[in-house]
Rosetta silent file (secondary structure, phi, psi, omega in degrees, C-alpha in Angstrom):
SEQUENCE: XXXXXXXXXXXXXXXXXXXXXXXXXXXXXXXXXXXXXXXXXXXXXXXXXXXXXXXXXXXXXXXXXXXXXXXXXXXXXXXXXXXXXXXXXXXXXXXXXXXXXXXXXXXXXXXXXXXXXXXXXXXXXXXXXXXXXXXXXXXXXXXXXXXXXXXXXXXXXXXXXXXXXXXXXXXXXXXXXXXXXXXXXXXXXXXXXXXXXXXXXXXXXXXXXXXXXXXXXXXXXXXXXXXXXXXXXXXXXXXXXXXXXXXXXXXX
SCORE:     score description
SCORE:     0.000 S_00000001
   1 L     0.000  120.764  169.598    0.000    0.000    0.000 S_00000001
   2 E   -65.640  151.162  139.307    1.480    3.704   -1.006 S_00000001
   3 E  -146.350  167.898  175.082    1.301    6.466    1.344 S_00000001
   4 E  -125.347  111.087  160.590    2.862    9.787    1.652 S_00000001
   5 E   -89.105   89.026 -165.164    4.622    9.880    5.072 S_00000001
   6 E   -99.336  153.266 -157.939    6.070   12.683    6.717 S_00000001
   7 E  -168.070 -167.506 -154.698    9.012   11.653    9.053 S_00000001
   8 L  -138.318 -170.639 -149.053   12.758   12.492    9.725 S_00000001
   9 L  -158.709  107.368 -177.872   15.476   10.417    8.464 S_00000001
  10 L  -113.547  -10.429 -157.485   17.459    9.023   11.718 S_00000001
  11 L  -146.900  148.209  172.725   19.201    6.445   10.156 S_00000001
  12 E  -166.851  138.752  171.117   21.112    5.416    6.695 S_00000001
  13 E  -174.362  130.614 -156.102   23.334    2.671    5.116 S_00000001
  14 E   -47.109  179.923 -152.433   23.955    1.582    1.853 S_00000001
  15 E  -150.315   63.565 -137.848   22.490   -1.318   -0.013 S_00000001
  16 L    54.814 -146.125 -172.476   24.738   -3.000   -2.690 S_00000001
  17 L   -58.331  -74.876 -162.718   26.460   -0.345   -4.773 S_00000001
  18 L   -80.441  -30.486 -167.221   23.442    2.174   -5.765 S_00000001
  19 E   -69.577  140.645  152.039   20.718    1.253   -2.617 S_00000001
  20 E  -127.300  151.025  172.374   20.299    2.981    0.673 S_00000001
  21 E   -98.003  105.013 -140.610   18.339    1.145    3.469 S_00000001
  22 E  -125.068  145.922  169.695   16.657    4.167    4.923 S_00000001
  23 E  -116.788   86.555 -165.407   15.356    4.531    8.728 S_00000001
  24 E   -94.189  153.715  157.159   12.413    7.455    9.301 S_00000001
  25 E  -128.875  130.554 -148.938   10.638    8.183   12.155 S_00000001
  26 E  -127.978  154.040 -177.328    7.443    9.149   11.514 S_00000001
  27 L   -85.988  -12.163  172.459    4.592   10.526   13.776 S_00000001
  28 L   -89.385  -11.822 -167.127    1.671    7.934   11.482 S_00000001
  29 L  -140.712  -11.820  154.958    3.846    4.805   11.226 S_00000001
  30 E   103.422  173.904  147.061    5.795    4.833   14.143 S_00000001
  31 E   -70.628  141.585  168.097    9.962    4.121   13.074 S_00000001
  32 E  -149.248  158.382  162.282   10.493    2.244    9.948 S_00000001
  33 E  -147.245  144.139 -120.359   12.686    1.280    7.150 S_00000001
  34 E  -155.906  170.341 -157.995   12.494    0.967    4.011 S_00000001
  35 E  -104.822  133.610  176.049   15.058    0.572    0.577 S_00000001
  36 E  -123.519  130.518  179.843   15.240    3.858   -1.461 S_00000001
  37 L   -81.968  125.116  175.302   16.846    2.705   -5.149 S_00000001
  38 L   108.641   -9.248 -149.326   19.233    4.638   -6.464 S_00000001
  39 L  -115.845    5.066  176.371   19.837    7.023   -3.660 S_00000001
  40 L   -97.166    9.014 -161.470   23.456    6.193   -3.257 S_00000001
  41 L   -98.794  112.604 -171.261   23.941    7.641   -7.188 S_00000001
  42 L   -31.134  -47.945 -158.889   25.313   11.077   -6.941 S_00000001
  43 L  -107.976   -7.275  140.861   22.713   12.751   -9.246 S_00000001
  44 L   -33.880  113.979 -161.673   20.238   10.828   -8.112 S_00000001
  45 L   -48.581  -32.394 -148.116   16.755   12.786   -6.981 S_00000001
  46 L   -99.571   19.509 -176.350   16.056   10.820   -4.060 S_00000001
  47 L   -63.677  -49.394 -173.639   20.324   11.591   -2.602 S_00000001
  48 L   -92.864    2.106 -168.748   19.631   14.316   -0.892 S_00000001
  49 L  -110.680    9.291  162.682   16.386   13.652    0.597 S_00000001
  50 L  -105.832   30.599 -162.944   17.687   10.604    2.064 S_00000001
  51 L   -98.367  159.339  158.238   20.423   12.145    4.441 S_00000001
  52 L   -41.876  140.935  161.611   20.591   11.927    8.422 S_00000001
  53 L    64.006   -9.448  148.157   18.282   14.670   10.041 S_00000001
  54 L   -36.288   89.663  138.555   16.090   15.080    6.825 S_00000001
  55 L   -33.540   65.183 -140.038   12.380   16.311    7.120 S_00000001
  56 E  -118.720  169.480  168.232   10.973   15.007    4.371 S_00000001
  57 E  -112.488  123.834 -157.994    7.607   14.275    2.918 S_00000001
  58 E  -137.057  133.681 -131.751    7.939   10.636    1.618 S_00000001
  59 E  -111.535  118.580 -166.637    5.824    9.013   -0.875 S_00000001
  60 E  -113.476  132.387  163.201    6.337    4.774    0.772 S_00000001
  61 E   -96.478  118.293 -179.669    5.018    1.365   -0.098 S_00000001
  62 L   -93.525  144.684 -170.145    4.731   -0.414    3.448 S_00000001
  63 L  -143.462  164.994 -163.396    5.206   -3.677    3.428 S_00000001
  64 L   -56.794  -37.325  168.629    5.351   -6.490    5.944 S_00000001
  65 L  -100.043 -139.610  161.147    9.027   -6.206    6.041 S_00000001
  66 L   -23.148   57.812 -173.390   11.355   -4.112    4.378 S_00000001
  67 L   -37.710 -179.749  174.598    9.275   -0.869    2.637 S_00000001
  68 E  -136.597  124.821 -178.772   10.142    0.692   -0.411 S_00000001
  69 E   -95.416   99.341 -176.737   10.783    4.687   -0.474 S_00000001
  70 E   -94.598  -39.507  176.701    9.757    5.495   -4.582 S_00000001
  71 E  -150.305  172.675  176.301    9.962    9.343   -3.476 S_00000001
  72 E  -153.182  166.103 -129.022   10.588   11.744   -1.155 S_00000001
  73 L  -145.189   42.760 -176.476    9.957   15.918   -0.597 S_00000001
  74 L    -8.334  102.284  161.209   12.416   18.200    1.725 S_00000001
  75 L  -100.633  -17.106  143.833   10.370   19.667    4.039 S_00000001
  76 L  -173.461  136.581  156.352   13.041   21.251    6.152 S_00000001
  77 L   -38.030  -25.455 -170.925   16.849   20.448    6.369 S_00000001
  78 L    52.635   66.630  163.346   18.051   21.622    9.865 S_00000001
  79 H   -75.650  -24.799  176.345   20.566   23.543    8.497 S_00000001
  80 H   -61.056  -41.198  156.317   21.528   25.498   11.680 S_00000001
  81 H   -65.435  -56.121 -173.341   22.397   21.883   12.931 S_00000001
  82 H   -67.513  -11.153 -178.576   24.343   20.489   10.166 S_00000001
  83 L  -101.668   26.112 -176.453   26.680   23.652    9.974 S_00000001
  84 L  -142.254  115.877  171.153   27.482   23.311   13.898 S_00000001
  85 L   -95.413   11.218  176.719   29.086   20.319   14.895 S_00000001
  86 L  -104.674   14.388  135.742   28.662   20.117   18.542 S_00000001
  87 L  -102.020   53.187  137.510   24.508   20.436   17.470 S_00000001
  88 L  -112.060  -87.950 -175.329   24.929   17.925   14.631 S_00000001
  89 H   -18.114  -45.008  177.467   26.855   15.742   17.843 S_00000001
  90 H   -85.135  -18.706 -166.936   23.761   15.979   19.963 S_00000001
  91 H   -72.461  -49.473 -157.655   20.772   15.347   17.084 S_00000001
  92 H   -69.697   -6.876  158.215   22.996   12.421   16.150 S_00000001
  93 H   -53.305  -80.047 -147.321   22.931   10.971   20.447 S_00000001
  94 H   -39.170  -35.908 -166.784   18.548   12.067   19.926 S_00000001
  95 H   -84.426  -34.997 -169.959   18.549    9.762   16.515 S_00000001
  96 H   -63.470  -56.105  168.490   20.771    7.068   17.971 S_00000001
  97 H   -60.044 -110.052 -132.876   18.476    6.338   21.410 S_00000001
  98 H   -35.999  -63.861  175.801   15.519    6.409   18.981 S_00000001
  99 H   -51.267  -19.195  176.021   17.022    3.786   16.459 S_00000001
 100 L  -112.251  -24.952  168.012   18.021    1.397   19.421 S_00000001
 101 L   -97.429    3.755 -166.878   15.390    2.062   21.626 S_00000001
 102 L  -110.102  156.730  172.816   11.945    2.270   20.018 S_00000001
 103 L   -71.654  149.277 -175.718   10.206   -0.974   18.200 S_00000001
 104 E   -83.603  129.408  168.609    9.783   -0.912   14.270 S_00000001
 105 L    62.217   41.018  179.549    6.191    0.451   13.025 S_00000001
 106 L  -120.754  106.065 -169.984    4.708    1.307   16.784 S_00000001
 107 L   -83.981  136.416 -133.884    3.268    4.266   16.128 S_00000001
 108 L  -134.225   56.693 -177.226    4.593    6.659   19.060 S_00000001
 109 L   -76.560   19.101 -179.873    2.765   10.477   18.647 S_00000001
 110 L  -107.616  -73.558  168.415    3.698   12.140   21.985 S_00000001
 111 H   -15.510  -70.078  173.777    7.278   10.721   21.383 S_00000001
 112 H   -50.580  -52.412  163.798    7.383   12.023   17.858 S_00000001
 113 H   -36.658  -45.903 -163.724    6.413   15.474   19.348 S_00000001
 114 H   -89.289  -32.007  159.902    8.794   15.636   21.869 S_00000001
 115 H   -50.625  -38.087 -171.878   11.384   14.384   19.211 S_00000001
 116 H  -105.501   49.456  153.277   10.796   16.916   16.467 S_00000001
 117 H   -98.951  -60.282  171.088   10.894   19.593   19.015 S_00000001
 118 H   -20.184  -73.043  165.871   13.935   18.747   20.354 S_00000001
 119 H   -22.419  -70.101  167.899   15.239   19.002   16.782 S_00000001
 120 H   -76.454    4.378 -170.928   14.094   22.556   16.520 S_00000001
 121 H   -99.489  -22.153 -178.058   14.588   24.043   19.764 S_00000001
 122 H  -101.229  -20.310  140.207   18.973   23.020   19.069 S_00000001
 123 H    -7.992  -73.225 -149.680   17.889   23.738   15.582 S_00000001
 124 H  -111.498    3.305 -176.324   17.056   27.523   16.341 S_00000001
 125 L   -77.637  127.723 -176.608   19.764   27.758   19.975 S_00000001
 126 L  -130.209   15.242  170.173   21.682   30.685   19.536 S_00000001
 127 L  -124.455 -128.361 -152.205   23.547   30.628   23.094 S_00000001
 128 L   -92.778  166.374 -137.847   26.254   28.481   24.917 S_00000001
 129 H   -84.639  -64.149  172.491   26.754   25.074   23.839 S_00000001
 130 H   -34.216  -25.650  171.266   25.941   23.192   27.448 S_00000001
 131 H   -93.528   37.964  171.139   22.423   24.012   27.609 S_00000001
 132 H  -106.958   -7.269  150.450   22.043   21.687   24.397 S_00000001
 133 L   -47.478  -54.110 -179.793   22.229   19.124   27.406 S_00000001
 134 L   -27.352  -94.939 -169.138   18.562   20.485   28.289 S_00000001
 135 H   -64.548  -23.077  163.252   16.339   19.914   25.871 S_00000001
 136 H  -108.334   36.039  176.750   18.215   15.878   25.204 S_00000001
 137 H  -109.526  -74.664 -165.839   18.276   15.290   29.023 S_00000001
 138 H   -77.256  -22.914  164.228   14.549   15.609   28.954 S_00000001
 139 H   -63.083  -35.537  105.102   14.067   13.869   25.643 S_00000001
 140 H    26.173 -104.909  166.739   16.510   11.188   27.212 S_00000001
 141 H     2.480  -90.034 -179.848   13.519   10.796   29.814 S_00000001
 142 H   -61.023  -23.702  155.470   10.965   10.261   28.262 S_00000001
 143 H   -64.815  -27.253 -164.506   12.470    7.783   26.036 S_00000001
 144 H   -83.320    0.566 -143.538   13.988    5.970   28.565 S_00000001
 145 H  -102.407  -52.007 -173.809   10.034    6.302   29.934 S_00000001
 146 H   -61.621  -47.798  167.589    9.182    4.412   26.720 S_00000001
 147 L   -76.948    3.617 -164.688   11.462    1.898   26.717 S_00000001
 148 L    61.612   23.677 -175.472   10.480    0.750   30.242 S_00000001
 149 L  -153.372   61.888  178.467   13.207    1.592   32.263 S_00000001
 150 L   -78.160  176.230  171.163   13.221    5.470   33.259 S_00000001
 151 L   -81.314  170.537 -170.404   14.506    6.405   36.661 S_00000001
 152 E   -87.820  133.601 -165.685   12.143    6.665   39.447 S_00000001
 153 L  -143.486    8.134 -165.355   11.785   10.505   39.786 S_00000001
 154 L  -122.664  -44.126  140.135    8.188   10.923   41.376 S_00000001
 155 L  -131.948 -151.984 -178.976    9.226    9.407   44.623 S_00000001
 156 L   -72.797  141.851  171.827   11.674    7.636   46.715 S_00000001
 157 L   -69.145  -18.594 -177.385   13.222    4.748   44.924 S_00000001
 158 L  -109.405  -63.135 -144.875   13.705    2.446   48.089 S_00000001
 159 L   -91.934  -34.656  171.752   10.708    3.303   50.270 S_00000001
 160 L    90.191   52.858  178.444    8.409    5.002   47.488 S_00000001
 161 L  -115.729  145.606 -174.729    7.100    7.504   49.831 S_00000001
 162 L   -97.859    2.011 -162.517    6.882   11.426   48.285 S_00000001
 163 L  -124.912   44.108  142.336    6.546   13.370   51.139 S_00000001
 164 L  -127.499  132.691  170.478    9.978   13.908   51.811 S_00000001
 165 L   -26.067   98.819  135.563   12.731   16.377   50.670 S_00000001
 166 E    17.595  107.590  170.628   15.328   14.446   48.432 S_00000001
 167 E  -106.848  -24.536 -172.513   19.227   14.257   49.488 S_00000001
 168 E  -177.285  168.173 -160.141   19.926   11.880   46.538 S_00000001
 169 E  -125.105  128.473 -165.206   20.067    9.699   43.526 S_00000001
 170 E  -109.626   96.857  151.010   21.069    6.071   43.657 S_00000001
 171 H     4.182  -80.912  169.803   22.043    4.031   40.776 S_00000001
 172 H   -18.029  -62.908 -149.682   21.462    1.148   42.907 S_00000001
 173 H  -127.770   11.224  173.276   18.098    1.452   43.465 S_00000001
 174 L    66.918   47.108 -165.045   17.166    3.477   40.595 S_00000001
 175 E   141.550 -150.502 -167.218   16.612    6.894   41.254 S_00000001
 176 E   -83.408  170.548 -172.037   16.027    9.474   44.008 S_00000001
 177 E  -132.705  111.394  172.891   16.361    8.918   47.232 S_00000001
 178 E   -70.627  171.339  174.473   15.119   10.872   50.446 S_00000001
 179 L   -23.856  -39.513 -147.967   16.464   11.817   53.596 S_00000001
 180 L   -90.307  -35.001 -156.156   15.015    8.761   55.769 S_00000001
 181 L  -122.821   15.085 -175.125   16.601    6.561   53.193 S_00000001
 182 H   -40.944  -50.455 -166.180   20.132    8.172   51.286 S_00000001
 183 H   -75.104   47.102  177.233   22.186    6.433   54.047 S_00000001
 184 H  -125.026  -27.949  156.592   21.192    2.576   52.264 S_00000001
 185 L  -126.959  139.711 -163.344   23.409    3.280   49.665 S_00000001
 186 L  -112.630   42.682  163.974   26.449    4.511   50.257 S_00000001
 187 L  -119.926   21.658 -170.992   27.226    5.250   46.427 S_00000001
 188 L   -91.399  141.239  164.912   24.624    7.595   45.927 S_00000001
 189 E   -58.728  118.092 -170.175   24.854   10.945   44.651 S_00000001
 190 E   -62.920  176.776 -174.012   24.173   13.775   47.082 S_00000001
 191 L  -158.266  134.803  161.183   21.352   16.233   45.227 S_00000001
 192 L  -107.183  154.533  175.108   20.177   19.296   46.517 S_00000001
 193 H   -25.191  -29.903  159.354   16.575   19.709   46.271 S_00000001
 194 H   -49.328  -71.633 -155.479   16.796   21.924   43.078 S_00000001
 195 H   -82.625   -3.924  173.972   18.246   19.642   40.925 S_00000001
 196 H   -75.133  -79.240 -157.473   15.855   16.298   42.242 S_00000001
 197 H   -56.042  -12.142  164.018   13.051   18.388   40.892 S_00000001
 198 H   -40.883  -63.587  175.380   14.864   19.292   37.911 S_00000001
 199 H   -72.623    2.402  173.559   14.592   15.772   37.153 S_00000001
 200 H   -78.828  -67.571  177.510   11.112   15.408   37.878 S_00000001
 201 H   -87.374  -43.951  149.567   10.017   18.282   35.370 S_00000001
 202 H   -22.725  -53.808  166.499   12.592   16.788   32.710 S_00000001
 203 H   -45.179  -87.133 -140.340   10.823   13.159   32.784 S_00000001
 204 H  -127.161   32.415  173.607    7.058   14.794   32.073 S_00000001
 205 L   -76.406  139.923  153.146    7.275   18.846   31.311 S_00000001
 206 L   -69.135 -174.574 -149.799    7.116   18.585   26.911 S_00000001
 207 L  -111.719  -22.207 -162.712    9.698   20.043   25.649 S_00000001
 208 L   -65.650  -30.107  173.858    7.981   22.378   23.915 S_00000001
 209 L   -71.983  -37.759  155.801    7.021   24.515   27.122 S_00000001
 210 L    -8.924  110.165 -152.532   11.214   24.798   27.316 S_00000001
 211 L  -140.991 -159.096  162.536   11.264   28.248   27.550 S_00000001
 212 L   -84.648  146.427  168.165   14.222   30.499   28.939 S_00000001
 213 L   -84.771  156.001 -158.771   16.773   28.938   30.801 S_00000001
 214 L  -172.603   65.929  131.325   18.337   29.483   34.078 S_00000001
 215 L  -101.533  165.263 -152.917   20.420   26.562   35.298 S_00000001
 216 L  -117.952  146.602 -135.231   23.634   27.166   36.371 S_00000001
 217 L   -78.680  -39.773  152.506   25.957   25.058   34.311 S_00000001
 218 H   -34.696  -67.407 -162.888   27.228   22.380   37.612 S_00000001
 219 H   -55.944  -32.962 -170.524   24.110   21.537   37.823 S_00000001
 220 H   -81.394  -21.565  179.815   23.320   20.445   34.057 S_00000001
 221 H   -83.402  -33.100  166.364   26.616   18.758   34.199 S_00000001
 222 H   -41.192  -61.624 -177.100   25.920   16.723   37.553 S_00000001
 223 H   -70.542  -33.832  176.888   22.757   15.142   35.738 S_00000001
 224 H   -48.574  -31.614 -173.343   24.437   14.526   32.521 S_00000001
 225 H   -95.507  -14.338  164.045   26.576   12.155   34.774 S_00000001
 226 H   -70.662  -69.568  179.168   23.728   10.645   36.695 S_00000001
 227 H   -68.705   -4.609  165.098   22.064    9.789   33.451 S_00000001
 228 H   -79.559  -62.715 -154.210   25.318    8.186   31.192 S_00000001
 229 H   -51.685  -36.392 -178.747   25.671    6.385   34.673 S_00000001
 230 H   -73.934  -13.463 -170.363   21.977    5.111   34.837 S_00000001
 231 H  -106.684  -19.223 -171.321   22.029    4.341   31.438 S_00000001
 232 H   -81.840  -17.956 -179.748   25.515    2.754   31.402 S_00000001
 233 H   -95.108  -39.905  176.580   23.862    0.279   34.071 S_00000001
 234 H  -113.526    8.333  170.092   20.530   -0.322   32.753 S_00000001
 235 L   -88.448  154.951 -164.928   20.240    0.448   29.140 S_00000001
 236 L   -82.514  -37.120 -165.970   20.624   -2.670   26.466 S_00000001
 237 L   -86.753  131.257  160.245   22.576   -0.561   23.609 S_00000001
 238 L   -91.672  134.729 -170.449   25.766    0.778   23.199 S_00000001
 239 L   -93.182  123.851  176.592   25.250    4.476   21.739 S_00000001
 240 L   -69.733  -34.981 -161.354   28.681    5.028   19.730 S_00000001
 241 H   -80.481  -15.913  159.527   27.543    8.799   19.663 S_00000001
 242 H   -50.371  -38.396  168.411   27.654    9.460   23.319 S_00000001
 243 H   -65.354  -47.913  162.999   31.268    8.976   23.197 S_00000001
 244 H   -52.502  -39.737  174.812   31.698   11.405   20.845 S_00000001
 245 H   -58.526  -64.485  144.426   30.058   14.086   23.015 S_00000001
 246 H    18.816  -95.368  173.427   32.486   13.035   25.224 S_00000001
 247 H   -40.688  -42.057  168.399   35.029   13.812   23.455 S_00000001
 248 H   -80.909    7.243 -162.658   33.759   17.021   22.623 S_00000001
 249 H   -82.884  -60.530 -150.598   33.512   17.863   25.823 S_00000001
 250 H   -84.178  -11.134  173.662   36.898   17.687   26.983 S_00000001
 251 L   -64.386  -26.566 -178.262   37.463   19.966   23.092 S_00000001
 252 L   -67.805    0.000    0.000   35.720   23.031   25.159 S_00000001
């Protein structure tokens, strides 16, 4: 069955010679992927409209397996990303958790929202590089929300009671921890009360309400290390592109 599908282009690798194997995420079909012919041919139409971080309008035969991509539309490029490489370095972490963590054809439209937001709000970021942490911190969330295995952020992770003030966040036990119960692990990360709710409205604020910012730059790096750590213990994938941030990190 044709449709015309609009979706983002998270994924790509060739196919014999001429072939690309193409991987969209789309807010009607969920991720999928599909063979575009041809698109590895320089002067081929469908070259550029098969690239990483491509908006496209895309005209697809779905099929039980493997689709087929016959055409496809720019609908917007991200160019403010691709000509910045420490925002090309974060889209390509956002596309990487999406290609390893979401299921093929499950269609996901809160997800997709909070995904192509993401996109444009480090799209259209015209200030310092670290709060590009922000907005894929809380996408980060909710995926990991998706996948079944976010941190516990609503209350305490060992007793599950809410109605105490926070000291800290435990690997261990998978999230925050309050006062009554910090001293059970004694590898947890202190938190001051700021940043546990930080992580509270990251998990289920959209992103779209992201407004101006006004965290002070410790703080975003403190969670960034609480989340590689939580993810380095309980996520399935290795993200190659995470490393790279990494790296660019220590370039700053």
């Amino acid at each position: 069955m044709l449709e015309n599908i609009k979706g983002v282009v998270i994924k790509t690798r060739s196919y014999g010679e001429t072939h690309k194997i193409v991987t969209i995420f789309s807010e009607k079909n969920g991720k999928f992927s599909g063979v575009a012919r041809g698109a590895n041919r320089p002067r081929s139409r469908m070259a550029a409209v098969t690239q990483p971080f491509i908006y496209g309008n895309f005209l697809v035969y779905l099929g039980r397996g493997l689709s087929t991509i016959q055409q496809g539309e720019i609908l917007n490029a991200f160019r403010h990303i691709r000509d910045n490489i420490i925002k090309t370095a974060y889209v390509a972490y956002v596309m990487e958790l999406t290609d390893k963590l979401m299921e093929e054809k499950k269609p996901q439209p809160y997800l997709y929202k909070q995904f192509f937001k993401t996109l444009q709000w480090i799209n259209n970021f015209q200030e310092q590089d670290s709060y590009l942490e922000i907005p894929t911190m809380m996408y980060e969330l909710k995926i990991f929300t998706d996948a079944g295995f976010a941190p516990i952020v609503e209350n305490c992770a060992s007793c599950q009671r809410s109605d105490y003030n926070y000291r800290g966040f435990s690997i261990q036990h998978g999230g925050l921890l309050c006062e009554n119960c910090f001293g059970s692990d004694q590898r947890a990360i202190q938190l001051t009360t700021n940043v546990a709710k930080l992580f509270y409205l990251f998990k289920h604020m959209s992103i779209e309400r992201l407004g101006n910012i006004s965290i002070q730059e410790k703080n975003i790096i403190l969670m960034r290390k609480i989340l590689d750590a939580y993810y380095d213990t309980y996520g399935s994938y290795y993200i190659k592109s995470r490393n790279f941030l990494k790296q660019l990190d220590h370039l700053k």
